[in-house]
N, C-alpha and C positions, 0 to 999 in steps of 0.2 A: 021479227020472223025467227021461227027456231030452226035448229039444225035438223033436219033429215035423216034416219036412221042408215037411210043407203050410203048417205055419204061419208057417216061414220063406218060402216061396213066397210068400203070402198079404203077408206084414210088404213084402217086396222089391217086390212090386206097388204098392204104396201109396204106396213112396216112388221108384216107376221116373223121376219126373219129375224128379228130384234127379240132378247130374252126379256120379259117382265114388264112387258107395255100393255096397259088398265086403263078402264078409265070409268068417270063417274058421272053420272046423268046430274048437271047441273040449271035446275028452271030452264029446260028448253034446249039446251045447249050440252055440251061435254068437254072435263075437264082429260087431260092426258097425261097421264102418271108413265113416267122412264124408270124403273128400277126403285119406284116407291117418293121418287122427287116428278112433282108438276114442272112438267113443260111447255105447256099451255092449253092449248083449244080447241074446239071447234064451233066456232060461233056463226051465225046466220049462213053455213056450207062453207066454210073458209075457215084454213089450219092454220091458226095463230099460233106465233111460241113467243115464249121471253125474249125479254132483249138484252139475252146476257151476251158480254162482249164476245166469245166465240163465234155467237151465233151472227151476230154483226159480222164480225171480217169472214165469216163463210157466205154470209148474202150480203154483199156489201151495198148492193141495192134495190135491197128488199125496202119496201113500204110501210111505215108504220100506220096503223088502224087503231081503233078502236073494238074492243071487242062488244062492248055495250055503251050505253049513256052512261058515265061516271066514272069508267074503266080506267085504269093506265094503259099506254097505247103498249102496243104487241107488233112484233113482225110478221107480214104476211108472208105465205109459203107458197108463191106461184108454182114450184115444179114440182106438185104432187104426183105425177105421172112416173116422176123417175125415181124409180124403188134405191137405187146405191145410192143417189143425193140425199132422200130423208132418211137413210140409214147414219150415213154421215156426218151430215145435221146434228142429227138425235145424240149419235156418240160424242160429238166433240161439246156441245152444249153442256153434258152430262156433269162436268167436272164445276162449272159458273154456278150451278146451282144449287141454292143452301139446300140444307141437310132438311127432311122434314119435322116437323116439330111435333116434339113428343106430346100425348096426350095425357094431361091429370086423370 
C-alpha cells in the first residue's frame, strides 16, 4: 500500500518549525531528508526513522518495523501528533547520522 499524500502533508506540518526538512517521492512512499541527511520515511501512512542510537534512547519503546519487504527494520513514530516530540526527535537524531554521500 503506498503512502497518502495527506498524510505526508499532515507529517510536513508538524515538523514545518524545523529549518530544511524535504523530502523525495520514493515508489509510492517518501523519503525525509533533515538538513540534506535521511531520516527516514514514510511508508504505508507511518513515519519511520533510523535507528540511530539517539533515537533509541528518545523512544525507548518505540517498535521496530519494516518499512517494505527486504528493508532494514526502522523505528516506528507513534506520537506524530506532538509537534515539540518530532522536533526533538528529528534534532537529537541529527548528529547519528552519516554525512550524505557525495555524488560522482
Amino acid at each position: 500500500m503506498a503512502s497518502s499524500n495527506e498524510y505526508l502533508q499532515f507529517i510536513l506540518g508538524q515538523l514545518f518549525e524545523l529549518e530544511e526538512i524535504t523530502y523525495r517521492p520514493m515508489m509510492g512512499e517518501y523519503i525525509i531528508y533533515y538538513r540534506g541527511k535521511i531520516v527516514g520515511g514514510i511508508y504505508d501512512d507511518r513515519l519511520l526513522v533510523k535507528p540511530a542510537k539517539t533515537a533509541i534512547s528518545y523512544m525507548p519503546s518505540a517498535t521496530y518495523e519494516l518499512p517494505y519487504e527486504g528493508a532494514k527494520e526502522m523505528l516506528l513514530v507513534d506520537e506524530v501528533e506532538d509537534k515539540s516530540f518530532l522536533r526533538g526527535l528529528f534534532n537529537a537524531i541529527y548528529e547519528d547520522l552519516p554525512e550524505p554521500k557525495k555524488r560522482k
